[in-house]
C-alpha positions in Angstrom: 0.0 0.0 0.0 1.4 3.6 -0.8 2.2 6.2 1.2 -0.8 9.6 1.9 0.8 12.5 1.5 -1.6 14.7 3.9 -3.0 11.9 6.4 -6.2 13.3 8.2 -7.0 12.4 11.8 -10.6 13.2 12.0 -12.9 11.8 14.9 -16.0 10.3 14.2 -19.3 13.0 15.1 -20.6 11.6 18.0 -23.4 14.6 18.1 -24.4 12.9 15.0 -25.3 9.6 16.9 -26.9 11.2 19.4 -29.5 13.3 17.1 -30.3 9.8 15.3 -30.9 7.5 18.0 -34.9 8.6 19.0 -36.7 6.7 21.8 -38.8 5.8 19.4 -36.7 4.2 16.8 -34.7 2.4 19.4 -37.2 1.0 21.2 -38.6 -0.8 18.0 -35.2 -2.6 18.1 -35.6 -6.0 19.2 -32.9 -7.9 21.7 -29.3 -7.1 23.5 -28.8 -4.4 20.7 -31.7 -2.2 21.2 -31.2 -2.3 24.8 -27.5 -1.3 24.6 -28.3 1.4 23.0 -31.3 3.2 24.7 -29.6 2.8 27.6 -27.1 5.0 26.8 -28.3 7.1 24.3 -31.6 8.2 25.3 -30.6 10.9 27.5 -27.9 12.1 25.0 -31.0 12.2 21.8 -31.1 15.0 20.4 -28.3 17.3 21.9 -25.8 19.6 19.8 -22.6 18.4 21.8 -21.1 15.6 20.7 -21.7 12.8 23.8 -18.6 9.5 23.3 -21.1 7.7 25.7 -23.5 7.0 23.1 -20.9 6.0 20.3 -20.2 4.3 23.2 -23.3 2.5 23.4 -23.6 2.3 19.4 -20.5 0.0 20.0 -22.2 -2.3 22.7 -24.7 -3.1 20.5 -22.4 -4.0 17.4 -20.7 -5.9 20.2 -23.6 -7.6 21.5 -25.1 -8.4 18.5 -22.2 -10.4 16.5 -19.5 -11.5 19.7 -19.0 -14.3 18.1 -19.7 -15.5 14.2 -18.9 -17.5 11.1 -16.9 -16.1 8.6 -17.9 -12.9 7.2 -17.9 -13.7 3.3 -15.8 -12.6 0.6 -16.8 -10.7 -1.8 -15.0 -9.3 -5.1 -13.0 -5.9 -5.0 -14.9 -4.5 -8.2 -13.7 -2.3 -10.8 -13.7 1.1 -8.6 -10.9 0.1 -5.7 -7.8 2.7 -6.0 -5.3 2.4 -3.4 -5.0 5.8 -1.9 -4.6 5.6 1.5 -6.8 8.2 3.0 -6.4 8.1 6.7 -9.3 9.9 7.9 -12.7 8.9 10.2 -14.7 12.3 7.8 -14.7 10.9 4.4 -17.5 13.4 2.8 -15.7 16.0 1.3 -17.9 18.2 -1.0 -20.4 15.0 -1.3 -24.1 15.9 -0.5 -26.4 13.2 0.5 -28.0 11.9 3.9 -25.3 11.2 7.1 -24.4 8.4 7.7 -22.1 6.7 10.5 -20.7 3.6 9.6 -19.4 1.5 12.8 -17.3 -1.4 12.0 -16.1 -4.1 14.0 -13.3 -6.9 12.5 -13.0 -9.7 15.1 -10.6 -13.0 14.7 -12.9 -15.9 13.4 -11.6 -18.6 15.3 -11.0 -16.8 18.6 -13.8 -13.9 18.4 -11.2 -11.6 19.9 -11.3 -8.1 18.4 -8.3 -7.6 15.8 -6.5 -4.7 17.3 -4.5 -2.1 15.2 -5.4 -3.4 11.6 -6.3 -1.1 9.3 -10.0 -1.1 7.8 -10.8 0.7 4.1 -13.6 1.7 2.7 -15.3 2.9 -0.8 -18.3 3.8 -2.0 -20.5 5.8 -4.9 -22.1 9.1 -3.9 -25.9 9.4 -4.2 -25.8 9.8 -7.8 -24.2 6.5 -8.0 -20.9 7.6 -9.4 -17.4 6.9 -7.5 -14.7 9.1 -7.0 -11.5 8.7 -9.8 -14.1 7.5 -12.1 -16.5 10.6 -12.8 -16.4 10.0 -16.2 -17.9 6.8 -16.1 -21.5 7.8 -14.9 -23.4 6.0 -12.7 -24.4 3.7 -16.2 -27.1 5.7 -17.5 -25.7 8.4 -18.9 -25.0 10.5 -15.3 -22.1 11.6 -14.6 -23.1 12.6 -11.1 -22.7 16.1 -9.6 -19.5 17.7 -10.1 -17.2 18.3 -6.9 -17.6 22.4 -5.8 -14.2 22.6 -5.0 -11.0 20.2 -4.6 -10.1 18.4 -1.8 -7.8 19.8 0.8 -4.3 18.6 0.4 -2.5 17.8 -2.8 -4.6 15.0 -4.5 -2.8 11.2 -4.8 -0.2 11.1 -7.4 0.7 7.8 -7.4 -0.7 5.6 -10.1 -3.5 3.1 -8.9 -2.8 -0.4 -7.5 -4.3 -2.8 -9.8 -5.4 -6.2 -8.7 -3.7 -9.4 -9.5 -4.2 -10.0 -13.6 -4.0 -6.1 -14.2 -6.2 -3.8 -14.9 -8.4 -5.3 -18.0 -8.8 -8.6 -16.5 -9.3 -10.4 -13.0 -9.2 -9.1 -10.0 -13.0 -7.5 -10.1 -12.3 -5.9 -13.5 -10.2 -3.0 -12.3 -11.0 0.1 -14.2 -8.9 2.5 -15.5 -9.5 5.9 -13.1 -10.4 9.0 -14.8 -9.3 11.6 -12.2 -7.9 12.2 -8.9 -10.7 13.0 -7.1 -11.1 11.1 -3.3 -14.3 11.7 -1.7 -16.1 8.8 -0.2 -12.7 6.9 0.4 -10.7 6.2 3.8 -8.9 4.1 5.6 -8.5 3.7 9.3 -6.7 1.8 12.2 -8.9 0.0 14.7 -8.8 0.7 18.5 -8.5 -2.2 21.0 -12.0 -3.3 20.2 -11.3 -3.6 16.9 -13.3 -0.8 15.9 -13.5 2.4 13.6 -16.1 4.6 12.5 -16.6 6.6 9.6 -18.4 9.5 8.9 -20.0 9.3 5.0 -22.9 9.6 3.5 -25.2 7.3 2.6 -24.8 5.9 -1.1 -27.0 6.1 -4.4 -27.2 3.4 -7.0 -26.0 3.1 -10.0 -26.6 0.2 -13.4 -26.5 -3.5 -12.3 -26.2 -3.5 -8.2 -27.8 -3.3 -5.5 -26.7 0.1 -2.8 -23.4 -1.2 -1.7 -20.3 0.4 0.4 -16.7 -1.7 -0.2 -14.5 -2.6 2.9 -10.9 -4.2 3.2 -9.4 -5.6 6.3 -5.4 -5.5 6.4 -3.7 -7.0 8.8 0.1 -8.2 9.9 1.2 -4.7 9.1 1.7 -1.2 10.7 0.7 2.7 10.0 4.1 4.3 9.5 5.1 7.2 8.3 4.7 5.7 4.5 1.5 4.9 4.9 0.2 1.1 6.2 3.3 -1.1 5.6 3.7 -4.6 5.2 1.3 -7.4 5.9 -2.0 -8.8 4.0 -5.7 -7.9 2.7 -7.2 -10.7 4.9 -10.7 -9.5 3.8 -12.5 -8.1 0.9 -16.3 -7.9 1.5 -19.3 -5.1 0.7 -21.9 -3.7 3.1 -25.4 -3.7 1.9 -28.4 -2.4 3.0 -32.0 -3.0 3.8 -35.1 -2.4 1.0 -36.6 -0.9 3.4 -33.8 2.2 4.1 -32.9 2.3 0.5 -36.4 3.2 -0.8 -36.7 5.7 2.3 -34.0 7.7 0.5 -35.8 7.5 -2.6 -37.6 11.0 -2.6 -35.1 12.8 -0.1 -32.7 15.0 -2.5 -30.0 14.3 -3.5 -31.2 10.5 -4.2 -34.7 11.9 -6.1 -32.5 13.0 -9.0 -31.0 9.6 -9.6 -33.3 8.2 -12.5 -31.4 5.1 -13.0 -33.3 1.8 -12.1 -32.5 0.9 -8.9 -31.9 -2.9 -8.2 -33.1 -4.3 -5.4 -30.8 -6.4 -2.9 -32.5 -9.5 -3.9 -32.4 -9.0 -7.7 -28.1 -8.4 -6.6 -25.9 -11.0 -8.2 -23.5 -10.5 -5.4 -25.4 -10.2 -1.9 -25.3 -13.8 -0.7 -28.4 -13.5 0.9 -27.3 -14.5 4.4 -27.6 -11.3 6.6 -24.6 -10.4 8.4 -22.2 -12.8 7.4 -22.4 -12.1 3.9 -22.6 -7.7 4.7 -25.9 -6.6 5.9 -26.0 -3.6 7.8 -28.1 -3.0 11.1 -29.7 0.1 10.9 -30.6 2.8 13.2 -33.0 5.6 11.6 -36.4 7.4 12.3 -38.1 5.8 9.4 -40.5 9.3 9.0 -37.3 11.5 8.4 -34.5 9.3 7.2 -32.9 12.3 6.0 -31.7 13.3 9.3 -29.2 10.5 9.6 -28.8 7.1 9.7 -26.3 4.5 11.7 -24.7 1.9 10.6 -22.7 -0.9 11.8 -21.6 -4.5 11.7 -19.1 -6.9 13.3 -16.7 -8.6 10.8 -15.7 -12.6 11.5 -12.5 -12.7 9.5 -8.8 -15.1 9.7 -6.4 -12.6 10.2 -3.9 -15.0 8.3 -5.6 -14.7 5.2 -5.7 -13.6 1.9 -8.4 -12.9 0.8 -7.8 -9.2 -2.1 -11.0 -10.1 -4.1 -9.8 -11.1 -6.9 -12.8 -12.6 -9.4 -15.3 -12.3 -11.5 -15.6 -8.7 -12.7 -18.9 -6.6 -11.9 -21.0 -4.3 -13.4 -18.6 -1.6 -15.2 -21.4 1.2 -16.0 -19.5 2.2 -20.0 -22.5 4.9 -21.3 -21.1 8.5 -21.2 -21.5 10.7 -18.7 -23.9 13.7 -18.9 -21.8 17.3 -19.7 -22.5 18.2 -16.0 -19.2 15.3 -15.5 -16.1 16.8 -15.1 
């Protein structure tokens, strides 16, 4: 993995936690995780000030929900992985669309110990359905998505993109070729001694051919130097999905309204394995009358931290029709 040269440090919003999590919502959650969580985040709904006792709590329920779990499955890298490096928790940037907090767990599979100090990485398509460093390609129906009001801070990645195993026309997911240099809805991050991090994003669109999606990699056997994350493995490749229910939610909030493309459901996906958690589904946490204020999201991982597991395979969906003149 190569080296960031302006590494960001930012903390997850832990305000944003506490505006989402409504007596309401939570106490429509059934088990140890809804419990968890209104016990420490009822008092804290709905305050400005950020309040770490109910990421706190967010955590006890991702905790309490997946201690101990097959393996998570493996899923292919896809054509839109470029190996920047971004270590941040904020991975927004200019990118409009409806908050959302992404809480990740990565556990060992065999021992269900949390994996301490590996680095999880994430990417995903805005809510037009169109990735960063591939603008030009359009979300598949002619969109380019919504172009970027300003550059991101810091001088941009130079470094040309990692391609997967078989190069970048074949295997591996069916690596693309990027387009630009642009980085929003990317990051990396180091887990704490819970094996957790948290991101800050936004939810995602859709775009041709899949199913709303976020990608994650789990590295491990390495360390965060000052060249970036050096040495080890990728001992998990793997995508988040999310619930029918959420996705059509977004459906008339804006940004999401303006994406015309056909959306495919999660069971129509070629992908989603169909098996919940293990094979990505996200828990939830939203007032299902106004989505748009937020949502939270988060899952435990079961992977082998000896593993290889890059996602090389079949390729997915490339979306190839031009992008509208609003790309740039």
């Amino acid at each position: 993995m190569r080296a960031n040269d302006a590494p960001q440090h930012d903390e997850p919003d832990n305000a944003l936690v506490s505006r989402l999590l409504s007596r309401r919502r939570v106490l429509a959650l059934s088990g140890a995780a809804g419990a968890v969580v209104l016990g420490g985040a009822g008092a804290a709904a709905g305050r400005g000030a950020a309040n770490s006792s109910t990421l706190d709590s967010v955590k006890a329920a991702a905790s309490a929900s997946s201690v101990c779990m097959p393996l998570t499955t493996e899923q292919i890298e896809g054509p839109y992985y470029i190996d920047y490096e971004l270590f941040r928790g904020n991975v927004v940037e200019d990118r409009t669309g409806i908050p959302l907090l992404l809480v990740l767990r990565a556990v060992d599979s065999a021992t269900c110990k949390p994996i301490r100090n590996s680095a999880v990485e994430i990417w995903h398509c805005d809510a037009s359905g169109v990735y960063s460093g591939y603008t030009q390609n359009g979300n598949g129906g002619g969109g380019g998505g919504t172009p970027p009001s300003s550059m991101p801070s810091g001088p941009p990645p130079t470094d040309a993109p990692t391609a997967p195993p078989g190069g970048p026309d074949g295997g591996g997911g069916g690596h693309a070729t990027p387009t630009d240099n642009l980085t929003w809805l990317r990051g990396i991050q180091m887990t704490d001694h819970e094996g957790f991090v948290v991101f800050r994003t936004v939810f995602p669109g859709w775009y041709a051919g899949r199913a709303v999606h976020i990608h994650t990699k789990v590295h491990t056997g390495g360390s965060r130097t000052s060249d970036g994350y050096t040495g080890g493995r990728t001992c998990h490749t793997g995508q988040f999905y999310f619930s029918e229910d959420s996705v059509k939610a977004t459906a008339d909030s804006a940004p999401y309204s303006a994406n015309t493309m056909t959306r495919m459901t999660l069971d129509q996906d070629f992908l989603y394995p169909g098996t919940g958690a293990q094979g990505g589904l996200l828990e939830l946490l939203y007032d299902s009358r106004h989505i748009e204020h937020g949502v939270i999201g988060y899952i435990t991982m079961a992977v082998d931290p000896n593993a290889t597991n890059d996602g090389a395979g079949a390729p997915g969906p490339v979306p190839t029709a031009p992008p509208s003149s609003s790309a740039s």
